[in-house]
C-alpha positions in Angstrom: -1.5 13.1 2.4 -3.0 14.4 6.0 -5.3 12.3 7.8 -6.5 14.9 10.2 -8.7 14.1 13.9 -9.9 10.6 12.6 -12.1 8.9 14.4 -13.3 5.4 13.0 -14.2 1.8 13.6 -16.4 -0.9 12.9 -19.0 0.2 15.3 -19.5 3.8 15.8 -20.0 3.2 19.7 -16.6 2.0 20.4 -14.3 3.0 17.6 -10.5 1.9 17.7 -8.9 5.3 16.5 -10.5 8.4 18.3 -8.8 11.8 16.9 -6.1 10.3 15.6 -3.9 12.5 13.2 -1.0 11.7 10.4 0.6 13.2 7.7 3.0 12.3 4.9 5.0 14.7 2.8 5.5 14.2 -0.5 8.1 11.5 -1.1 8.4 10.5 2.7 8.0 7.1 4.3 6.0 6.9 7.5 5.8 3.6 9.2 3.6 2.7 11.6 3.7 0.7 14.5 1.4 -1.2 17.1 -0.2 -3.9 18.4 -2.5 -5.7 17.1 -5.9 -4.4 17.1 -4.7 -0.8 18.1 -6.3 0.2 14.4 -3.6 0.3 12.0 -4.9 -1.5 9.5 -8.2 0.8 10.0 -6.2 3.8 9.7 -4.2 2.4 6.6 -7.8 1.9 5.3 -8.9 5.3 5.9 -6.0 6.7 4.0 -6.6 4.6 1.2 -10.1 5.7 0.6 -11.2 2.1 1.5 -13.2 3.1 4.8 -15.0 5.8 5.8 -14.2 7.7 9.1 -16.8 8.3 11.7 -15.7 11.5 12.0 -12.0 13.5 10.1 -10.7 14.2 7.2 -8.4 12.9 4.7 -6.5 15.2 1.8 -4.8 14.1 -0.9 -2.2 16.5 -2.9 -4.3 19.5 -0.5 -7.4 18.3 -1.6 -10.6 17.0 0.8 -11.0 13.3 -0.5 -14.9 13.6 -1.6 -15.8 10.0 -1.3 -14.8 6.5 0.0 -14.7 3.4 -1.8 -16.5 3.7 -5.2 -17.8 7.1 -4.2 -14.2 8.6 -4.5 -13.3 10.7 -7.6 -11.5 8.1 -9.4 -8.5 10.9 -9.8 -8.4 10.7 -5.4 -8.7 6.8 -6.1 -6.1 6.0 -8.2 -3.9 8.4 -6.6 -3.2 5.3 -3.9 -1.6 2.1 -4.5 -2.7 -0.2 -1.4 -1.0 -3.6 -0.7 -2.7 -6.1 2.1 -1.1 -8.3 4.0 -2.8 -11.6 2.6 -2.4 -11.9 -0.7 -5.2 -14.5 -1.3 -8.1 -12.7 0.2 -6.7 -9.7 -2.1 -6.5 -11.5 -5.1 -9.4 -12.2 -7.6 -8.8 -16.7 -7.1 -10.5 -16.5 -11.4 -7.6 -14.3 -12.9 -4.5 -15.5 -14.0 -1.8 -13.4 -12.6 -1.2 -11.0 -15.8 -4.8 -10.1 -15.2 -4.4 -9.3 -11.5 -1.7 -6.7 -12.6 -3.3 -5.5 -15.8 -6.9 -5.3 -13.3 -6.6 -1.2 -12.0 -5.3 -0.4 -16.2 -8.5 -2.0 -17.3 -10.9 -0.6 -14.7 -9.7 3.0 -15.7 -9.8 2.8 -19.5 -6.5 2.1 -20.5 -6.7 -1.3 -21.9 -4.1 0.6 -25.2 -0.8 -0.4 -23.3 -2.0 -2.3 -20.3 -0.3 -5.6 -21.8 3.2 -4.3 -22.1 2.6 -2.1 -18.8 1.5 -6.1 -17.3 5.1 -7.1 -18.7 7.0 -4.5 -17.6 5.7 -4.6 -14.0 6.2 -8.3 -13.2 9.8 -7.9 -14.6 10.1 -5.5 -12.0 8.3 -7.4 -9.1 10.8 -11.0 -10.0 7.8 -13.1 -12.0 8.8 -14.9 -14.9 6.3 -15.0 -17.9 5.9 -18.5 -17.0 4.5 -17.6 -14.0 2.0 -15.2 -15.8 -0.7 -17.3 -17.0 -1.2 -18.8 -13.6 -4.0 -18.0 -11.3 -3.3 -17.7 -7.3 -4.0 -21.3 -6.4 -1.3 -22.3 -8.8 1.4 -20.0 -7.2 3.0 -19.6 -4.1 2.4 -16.8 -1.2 5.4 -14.5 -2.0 4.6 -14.9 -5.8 0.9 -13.5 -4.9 2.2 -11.1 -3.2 4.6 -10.3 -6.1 2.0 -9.7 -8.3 -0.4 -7.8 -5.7 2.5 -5.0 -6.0 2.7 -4.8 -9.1 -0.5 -4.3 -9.3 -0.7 -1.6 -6.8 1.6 0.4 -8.9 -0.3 -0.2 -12.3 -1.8 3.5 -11.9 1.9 4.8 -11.1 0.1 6.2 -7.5 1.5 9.5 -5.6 0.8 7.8 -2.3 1.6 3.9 -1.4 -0.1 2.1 1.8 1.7 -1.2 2.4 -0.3 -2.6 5.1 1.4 -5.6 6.2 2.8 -6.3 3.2 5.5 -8.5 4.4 4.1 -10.1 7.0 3.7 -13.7 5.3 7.3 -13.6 3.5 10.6 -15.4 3.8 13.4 -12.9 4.2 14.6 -12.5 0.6 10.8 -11.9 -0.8 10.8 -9.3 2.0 13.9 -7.4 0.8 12.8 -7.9 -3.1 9.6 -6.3 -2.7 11.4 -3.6 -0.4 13.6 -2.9 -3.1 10.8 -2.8 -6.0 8.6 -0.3 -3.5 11.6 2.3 -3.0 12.8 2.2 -6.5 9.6 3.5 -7.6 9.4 6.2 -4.8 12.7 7.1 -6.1 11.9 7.3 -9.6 8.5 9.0 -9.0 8.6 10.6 -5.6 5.6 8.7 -3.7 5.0 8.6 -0.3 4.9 5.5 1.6 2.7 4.5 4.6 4.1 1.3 5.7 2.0 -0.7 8.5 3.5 -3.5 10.5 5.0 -5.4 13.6 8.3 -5.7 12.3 10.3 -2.2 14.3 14.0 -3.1 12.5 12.3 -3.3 9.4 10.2 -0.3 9.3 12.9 1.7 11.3 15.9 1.2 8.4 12.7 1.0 5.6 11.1 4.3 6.5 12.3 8.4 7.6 9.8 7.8 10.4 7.8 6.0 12.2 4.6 6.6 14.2 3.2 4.3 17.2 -0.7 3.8 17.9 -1.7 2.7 21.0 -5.1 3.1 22.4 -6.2 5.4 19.2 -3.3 7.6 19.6 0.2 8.6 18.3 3.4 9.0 19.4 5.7 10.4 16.6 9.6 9.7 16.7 12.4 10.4 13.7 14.2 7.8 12.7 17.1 8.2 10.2 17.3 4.9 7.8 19.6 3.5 5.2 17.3 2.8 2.1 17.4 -0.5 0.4 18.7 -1.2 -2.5 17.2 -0.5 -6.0 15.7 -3.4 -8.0 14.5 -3.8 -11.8 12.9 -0.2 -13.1 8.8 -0.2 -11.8 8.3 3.5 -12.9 
């Protein structure tokens, strides 16, 4: 993925990001860092197809994306897993939580398999099939946010973007979902674009990280241990 001379916002007269550029190689993990209200989670946005820059491009596997939103080729769509920090304003409060996984199979047509694909990705994220037939209100944050993983790798997506993702998680959810995120990348070779606060985390999580401030980047390699494997979400 290359994110090349974005420029975006929420008003076109004072975007957050002016020029900003950012690529990931294939299998890589970037993370970035900033403060809040720099535009990371604008930028993570932007590179998952979910907002459209005021000025840029983004290319996926070498390819221009040719739309945003619902006006992206749904091969450029599905090609990114997103997860958002807040699991509740992610998550449909109607659907019980197999449906929240199974939701990206059955958008795309694959309803043939999307029930064992629901079972097998909830093994993987830690939720019990008691757990299943709950909807959100009847769960816990870090079980949400279980379940919004799995989810994000329903499609089995070349490019993650965990934007925040473990920002409102005790310590062990944190290095569960971690472990469930590079197990897939392992298995599958995805890149990651992991947004947050936390520096120790995303310095040992990812190859490298990248710091916005004031719309730009400053780039620094950072060699990591990766965490440990979990349960098989490939």
């Amino acid at each position: 993925m290359e994110l090349r001379d974005i420029t975006a916002g929420y008003d076109r007269r004072a975007p957050v990001l002016r020029g900003v550029s950012l690529s990931l190689r294939e299998g890589e993990a970037v993370g970035l860092l900033g403060p809040s209200g720099c535009g990371k989670s604008t930028l993570a946005k932007v590179a998952a197809l979910l907002h459209r820059p005021d000025a840029g491009t983004v290319h996926l596997g070498g390819e221009p994306a040719r739309g945003f939103r619902h006006r992206a080729p749904r091969a450029q769509r599905t090609a990114v897993g997103v997860v958002f920090q807040s699991p509740r304003l992610a998550a449909d409060p109607r659907l019980t939580l197999s449906a929240l996984i199974a939701e990206p199979l059955l958008a795309t047509g694959r309803k043939a398999g999307a029930a064992d694909r629901t079972r097998e990705l909830a093994r993987a994220v830690g939720l019990g099939p008691d757990l299943l037939g709950r909807r959100p209100h009847e769960v816990s944050d870090g079980q949400l946010q279980r379940a919004c993983v799995a989810r994000a790798l329903a499609l089995r997506p070349r490019v993650l973007v965990c934007d925040e993702m473990t920002a409102m998680l005790d310590a062990s959810t944190t290095a569960a979902l971690v472990a469930v995120v590079e197990d897939y990348r392992a298995r599958s070779g995805a890149a990651l674009l992991a947004v947050g606060h936390d520096r120790t985390l995303l310095e040992r999580w990812c190859d490298r990280t990248v710091e916005l401030h004031g719309g730009g980047t400053d780039s620094a390699l950072r060699s990591a241990p990766r965490a440990a494997a979990g349960t098989s979400a490939g």
